[in-house]
VEXDREN-2710 file (C-alpha; in Angstrom, 1 decimal):
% VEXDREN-2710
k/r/px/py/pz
1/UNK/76.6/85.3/179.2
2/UNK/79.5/87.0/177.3
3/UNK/78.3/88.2/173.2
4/UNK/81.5/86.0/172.4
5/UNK/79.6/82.8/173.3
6/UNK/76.4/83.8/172.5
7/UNK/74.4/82.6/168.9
8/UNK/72.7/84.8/166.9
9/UNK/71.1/84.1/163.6
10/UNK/70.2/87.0/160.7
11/UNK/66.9/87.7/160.7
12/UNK/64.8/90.0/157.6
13/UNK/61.6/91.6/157.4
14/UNK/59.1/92.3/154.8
15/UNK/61.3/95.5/153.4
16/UNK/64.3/92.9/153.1
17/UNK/65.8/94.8/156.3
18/UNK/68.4/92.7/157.4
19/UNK/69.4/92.0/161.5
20/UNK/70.2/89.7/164.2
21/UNK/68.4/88.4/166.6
22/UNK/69.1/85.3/169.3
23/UNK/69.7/81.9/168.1
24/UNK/67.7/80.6/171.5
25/UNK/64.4/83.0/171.3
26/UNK/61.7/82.9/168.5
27/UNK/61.3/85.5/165.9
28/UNK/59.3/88.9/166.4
29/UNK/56.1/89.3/164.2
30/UNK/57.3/90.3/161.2
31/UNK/60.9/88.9/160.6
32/UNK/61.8/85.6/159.3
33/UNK/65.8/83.7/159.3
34/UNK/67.6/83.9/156.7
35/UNK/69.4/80.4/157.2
36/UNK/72.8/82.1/158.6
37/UNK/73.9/81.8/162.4
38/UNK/76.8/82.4/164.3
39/UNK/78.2/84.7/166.0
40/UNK/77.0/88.5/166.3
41/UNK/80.4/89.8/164.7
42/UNK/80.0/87.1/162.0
43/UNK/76.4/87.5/161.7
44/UNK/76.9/91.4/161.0
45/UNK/79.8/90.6/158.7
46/UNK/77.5/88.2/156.5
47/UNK/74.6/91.3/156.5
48/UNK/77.2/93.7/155.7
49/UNK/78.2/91.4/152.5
50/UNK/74.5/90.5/151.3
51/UNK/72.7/93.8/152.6
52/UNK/74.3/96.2/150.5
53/UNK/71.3/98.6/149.5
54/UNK/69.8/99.8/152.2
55/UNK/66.6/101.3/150.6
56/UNK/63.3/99.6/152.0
57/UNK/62.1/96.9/149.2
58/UNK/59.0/99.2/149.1
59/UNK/60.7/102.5/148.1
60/UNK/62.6/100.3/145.6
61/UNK/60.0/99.3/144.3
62/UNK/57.8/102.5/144.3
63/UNK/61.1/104.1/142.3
64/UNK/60.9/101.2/139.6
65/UNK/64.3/99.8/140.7
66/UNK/66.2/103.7/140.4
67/UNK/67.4/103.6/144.1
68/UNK/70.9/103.4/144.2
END
């Protein structure tokens, strides 16, 4: 099967780490959906718009919110 026709759906972790994963197979321990699906270029478009600091929710957090 070709990626064009494939579904994906955005996936996040714990550390709000954003990623896709396929629409067909259940989640690995650890990640949970996010509610968006579609295809893998517009599932990495949608993280690129609502992922947009990278820093681990943890290191945030250990800064006090200072991580750019």
């Amino acid at each position: 099967m070709s990626d064009d026709t494939m579904r994906y759906k955005v996936v996040v972790n714990h550390e709000e780490q954003h990623s896709i994963w396929f629409a067909e197979r259940a989640l690995p321990a650890g990640w949970t959906e996010t509610g968006f699906s579609g295809t893998r270029e517009a599932c990495l478009e949608h993280i690129a718009e609502v992922w947009t600091d990278l820093t681990p929710k943890s290191v945030r957090e250990r800064l006090g919110g200072r991580a750019t």
